[in-house]
C-alpha positions in Angstrom: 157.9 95.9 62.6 157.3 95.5 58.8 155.1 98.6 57.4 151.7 97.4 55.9 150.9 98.2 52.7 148.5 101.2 52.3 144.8 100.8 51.5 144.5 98.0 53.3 143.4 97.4 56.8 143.5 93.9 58.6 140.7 93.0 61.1 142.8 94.1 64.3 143.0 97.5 62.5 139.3 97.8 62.4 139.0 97.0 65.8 141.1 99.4 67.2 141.4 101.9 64.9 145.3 101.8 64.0 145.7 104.8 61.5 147.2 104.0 58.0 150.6 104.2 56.8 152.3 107.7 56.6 150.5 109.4 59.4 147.4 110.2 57.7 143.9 110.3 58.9 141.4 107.3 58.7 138.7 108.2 56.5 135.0 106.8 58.0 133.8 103.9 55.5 130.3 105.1 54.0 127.3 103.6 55.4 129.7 102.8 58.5 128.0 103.6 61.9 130.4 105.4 64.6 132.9 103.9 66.2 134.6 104.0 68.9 137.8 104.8 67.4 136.9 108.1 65.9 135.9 109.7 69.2 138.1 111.5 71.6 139.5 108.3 72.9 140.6 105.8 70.3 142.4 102.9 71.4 140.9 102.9 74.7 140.2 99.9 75.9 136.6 98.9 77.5 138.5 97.1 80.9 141.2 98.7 83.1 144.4 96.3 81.8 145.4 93.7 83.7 142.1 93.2 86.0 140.8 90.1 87.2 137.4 89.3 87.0 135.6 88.2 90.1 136.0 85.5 91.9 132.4 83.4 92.3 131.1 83.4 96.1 131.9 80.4 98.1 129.3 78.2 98.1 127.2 78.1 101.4 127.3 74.6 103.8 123.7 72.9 103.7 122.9 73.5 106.8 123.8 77.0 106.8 122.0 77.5 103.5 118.5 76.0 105.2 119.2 78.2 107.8 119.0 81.7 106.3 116.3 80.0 103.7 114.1 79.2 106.8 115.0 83.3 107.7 114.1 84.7 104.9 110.7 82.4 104.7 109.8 84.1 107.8 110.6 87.5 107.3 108.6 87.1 104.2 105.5 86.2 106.6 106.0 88.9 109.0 106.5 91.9 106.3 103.2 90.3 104.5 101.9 93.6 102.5 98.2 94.7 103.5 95.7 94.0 101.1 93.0 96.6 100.8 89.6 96.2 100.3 86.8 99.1 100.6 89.1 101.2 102.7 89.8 98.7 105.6 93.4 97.1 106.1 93.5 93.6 106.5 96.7 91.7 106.9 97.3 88.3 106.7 97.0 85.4 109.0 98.0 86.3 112.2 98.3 84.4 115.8 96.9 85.4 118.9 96.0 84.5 122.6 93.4 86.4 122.6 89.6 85.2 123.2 87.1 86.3 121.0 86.0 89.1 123.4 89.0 90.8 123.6 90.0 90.2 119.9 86.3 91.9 119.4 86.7 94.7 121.7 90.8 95.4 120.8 89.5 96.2 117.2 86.9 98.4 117.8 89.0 100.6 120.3 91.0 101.1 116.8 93.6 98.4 117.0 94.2 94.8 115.5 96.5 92.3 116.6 99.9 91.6 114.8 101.1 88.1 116.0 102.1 85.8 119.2 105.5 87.3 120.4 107.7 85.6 123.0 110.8 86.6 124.9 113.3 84.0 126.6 115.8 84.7 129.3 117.6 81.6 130.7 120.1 83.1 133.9 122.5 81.4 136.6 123.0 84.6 139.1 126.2 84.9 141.3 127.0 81.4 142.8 127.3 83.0 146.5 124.4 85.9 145.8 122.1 83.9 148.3 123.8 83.6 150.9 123.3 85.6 154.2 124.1 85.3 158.4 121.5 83.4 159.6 120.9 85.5 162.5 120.5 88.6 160.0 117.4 89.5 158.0 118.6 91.7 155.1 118.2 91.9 151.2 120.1 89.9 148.8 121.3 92.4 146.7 122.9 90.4 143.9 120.1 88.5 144.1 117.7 91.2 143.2 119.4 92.5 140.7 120.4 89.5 138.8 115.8 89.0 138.9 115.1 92.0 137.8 117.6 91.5 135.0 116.8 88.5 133.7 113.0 89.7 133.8 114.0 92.8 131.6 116.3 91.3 129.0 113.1 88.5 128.2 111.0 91.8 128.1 113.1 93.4 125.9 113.4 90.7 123.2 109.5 90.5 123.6 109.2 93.9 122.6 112.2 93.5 119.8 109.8 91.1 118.3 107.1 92.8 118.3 108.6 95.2 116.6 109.7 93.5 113.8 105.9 91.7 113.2 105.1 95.7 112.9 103.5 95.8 116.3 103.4 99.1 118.4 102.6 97.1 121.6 102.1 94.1 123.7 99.2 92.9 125.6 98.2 90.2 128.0 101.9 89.7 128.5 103.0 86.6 131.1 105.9 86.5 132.8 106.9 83.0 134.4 109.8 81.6 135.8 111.3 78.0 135.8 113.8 77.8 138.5 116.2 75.0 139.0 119.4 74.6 141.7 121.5 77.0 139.7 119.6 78.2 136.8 116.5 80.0 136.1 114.3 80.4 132.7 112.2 83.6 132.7 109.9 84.0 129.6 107.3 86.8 128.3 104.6 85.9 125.8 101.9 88.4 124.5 100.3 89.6 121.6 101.5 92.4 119.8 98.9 94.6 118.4 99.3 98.0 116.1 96.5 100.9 115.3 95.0 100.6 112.5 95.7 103.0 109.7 93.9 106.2 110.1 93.2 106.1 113.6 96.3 106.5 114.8 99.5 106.2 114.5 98.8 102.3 112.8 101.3 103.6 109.7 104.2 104.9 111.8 107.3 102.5 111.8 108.7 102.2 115.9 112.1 101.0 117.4 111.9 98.2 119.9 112.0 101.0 122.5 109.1 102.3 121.4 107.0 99.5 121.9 105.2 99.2 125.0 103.9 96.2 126.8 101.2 95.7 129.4 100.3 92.7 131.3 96.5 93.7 130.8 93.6 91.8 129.1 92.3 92.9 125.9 89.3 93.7 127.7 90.9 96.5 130.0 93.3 97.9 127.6 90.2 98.4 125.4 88.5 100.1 128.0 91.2 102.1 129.3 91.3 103.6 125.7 88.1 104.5 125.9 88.2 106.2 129.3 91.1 108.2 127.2 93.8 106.4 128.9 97.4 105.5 126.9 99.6 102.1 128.5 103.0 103.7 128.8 104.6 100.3 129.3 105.3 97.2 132.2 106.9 98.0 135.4 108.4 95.8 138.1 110.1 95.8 141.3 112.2 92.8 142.6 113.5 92.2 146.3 115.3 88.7 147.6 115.2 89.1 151.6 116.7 86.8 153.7 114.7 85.8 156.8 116.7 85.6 159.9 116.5 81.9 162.2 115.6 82.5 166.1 118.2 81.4 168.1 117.3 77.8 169.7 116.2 80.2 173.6 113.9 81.4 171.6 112.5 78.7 169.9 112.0 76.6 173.1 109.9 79.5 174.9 108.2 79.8 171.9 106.7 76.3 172.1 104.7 76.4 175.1 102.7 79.7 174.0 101.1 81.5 171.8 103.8 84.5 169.8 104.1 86.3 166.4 107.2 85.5 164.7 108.0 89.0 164.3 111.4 88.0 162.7 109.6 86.9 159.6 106.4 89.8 159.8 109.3 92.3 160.1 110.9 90.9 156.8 108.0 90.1 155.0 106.8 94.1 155.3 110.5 95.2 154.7 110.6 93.0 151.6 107.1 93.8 150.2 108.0 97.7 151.0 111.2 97.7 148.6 109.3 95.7 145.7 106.2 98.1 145.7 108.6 101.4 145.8 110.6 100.1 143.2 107.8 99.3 140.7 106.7 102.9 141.7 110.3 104.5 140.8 110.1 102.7 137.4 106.4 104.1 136.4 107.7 107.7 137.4 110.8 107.1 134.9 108.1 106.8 132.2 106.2 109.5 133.2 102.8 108.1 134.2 100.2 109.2 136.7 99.7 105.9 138.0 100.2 101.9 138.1 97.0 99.8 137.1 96.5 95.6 137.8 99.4 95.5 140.1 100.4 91.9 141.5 102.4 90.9 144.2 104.1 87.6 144.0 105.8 85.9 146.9 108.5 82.8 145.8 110.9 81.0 147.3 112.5 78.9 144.3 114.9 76.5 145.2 116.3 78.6 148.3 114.3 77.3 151.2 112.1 78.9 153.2 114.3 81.5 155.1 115.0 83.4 151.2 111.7 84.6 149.9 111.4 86.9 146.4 109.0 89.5 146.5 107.8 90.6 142.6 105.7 93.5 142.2 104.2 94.0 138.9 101.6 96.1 137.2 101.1 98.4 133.9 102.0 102.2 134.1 99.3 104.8 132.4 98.6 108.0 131.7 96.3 110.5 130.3 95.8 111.3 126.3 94.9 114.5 127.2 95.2 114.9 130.6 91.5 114.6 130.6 89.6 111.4 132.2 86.7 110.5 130.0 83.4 108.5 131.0 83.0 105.6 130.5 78.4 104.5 130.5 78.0 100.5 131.7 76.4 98.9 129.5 74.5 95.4 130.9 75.4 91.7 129.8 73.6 88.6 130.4 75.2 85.2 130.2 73.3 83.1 128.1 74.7 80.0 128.9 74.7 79.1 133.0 77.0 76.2 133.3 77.0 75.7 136.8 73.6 75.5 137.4 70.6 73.5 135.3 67.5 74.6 135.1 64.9 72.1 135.3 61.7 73.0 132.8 59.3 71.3 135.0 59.8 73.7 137.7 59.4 76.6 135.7 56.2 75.8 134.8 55.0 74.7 138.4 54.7 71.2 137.8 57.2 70.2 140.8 
């Protein structure tokens, strides 16, 4: 490499601060700023050598990109910032099943409703759960288990989605069941409510697990907050019984008399029995004093009349404060009777 002659510096000398000929020290230029070539580490170079730059992401498939467009849309609805005005949170729009009663009552027990929330469940149990001896009456075992299942896994997405619209629980929730020769479609709908700030715990942020549900109106869970009441959450008790046949003796005497089938009073009791105690075992796992607006729902699906599902169903509570309040009636007077006219004439006497 020829030696360049001294005094003079070429552009690529400037820019990377070679020093001159001889060994010498580069001199700063008056009115120069720094550079980096004078500090500790001259010649260092701004990029680790031989790195690549990045590669550009790979572009997204239309239908995928509409996709997570149409999820990001929506989770800019649910997480919707309240707007504050005079002290009071209002949120935006929000859907609800609610009637104008209960939406009335819910917000001045201190609450306000988040959104519609669903949960879907579609199940095919074990192909050979409901089958039995026909001279046997026992429980279907797989059976009930593979009900009660299906029942919690659409309650749990209910309450996942109530969680993520902010909601701290679900009210008026309806459980129903579609049931076909091998499948069956359980689904949940309610509306998921919150506190509002400063009466509660309205600002906290809550887990799905947290969330409770409660297949009450808006009407009683206002008034069970007032009576100082707290809903703990939705319990349940399944039992599939099979019904054992009379043998064909049996049958025959029965025809000419009068007999309780006490084949079928015996399951029915024994059925009923194992739901209730079940939906009981549940509300003591939470914790709560009692069950409130229990139902007991009889169905035979698809299985015939000899395989009968009992569901027991009800809300668990308990005590704020261990302490019951009281509640003072207050009187209400339909305005508007439409099941009965009343003629004007005869209130005046003229009939």
């Amino acid at each position: 490499m020829s030696p360049k002659a001294p005094g003079r510096q070429g552009p690529d000398d400037a820019d990377h601060g070679d020093p001159p000929a001889g060994g010498g020290r580069a001199e700063p230029t008056a009115g120069a700023g720094p550079s980096p070539s004078n500090g500790p580490g001259a010649g260092a170079q701004p990029k680790a050598a031989g790195a690549q730059p990045k590669a550009p992401d790979k572009p997204k498939a239309p239908a995928e990109a509409r996709s997570v467009d149409a999820d990001r849309a929506l989770d800019a609805l649910r997480s919707r910032p309240a707007q504050r005005d005079g002290g009071s949170a209002r949120h935006g729009s929000v859907s609800s099943d609610l009637s104008v009663d209960e939406a009335i009552l819910i917000h001045q027990a201190g609450w306000e409703p988040r959104g519609l929330v669903t949960g879907v469940c579609i199940f095919r149990p074990y192909a050979f759960g409901s089958w039995a001896p026909m001279s046997q009456s026992t429980e279907l075992t797989a059976m009930s288990g593979a009900m009660h299942e299906a029942r919690t896994i659409a309650t749990k997405r209910l309450r996942a989605q109530a969680a993520r619209v902010g909601g701290e629980g679900v009210v008026g929730v309806r459980l129903s069941v579609e049931s076909s020769a091998r499948e069956f479609r359980f689904s949940a709908v309610g509306t998921a409510v919150t506190e509002r700030a400063g009466a509660g715990r309205g600002s906290e942020k809550r887990g799905s697990s947290e969330v409770f549900t409660s297949d009450l109106s808006g009407k009683d869970f206002a008034l069970l907050n007032a009576a100082g009441y707290r809903v703990l959450g939705l319990v349940m008790g399944v039992c599939v019984y099979h019904v054992a046949r009379q043998s064909a003796l049996t049958w025959m005497k029965n025809q000419t008399q009068n007999v309780e089938l006490t084949l079928i009073t015996t399951a029915l009791y024994d059925s009923r029995e194992l739901a209730m105690g079940r939906m009981q075992d549940e509300a003591l796992g939470l914790g709560a004093t009692g069950v409130v607006g229990v139902k007991v729902e009889e169905r035979t699906h698809t299985w015939g009349s000899h395989i009968i599902e009992f569901l027991a169903i009800g809300t668990a509570v308990s005590t704020i404060d261990g302490k019951h309040r009281s509640v003072s009636p207050q009187l209400a007077v339909e305005l508007e009777d439409l099941d009965q006219a009343v003629d004007p004439h005869a209130l005046r006497g003229d009939r």
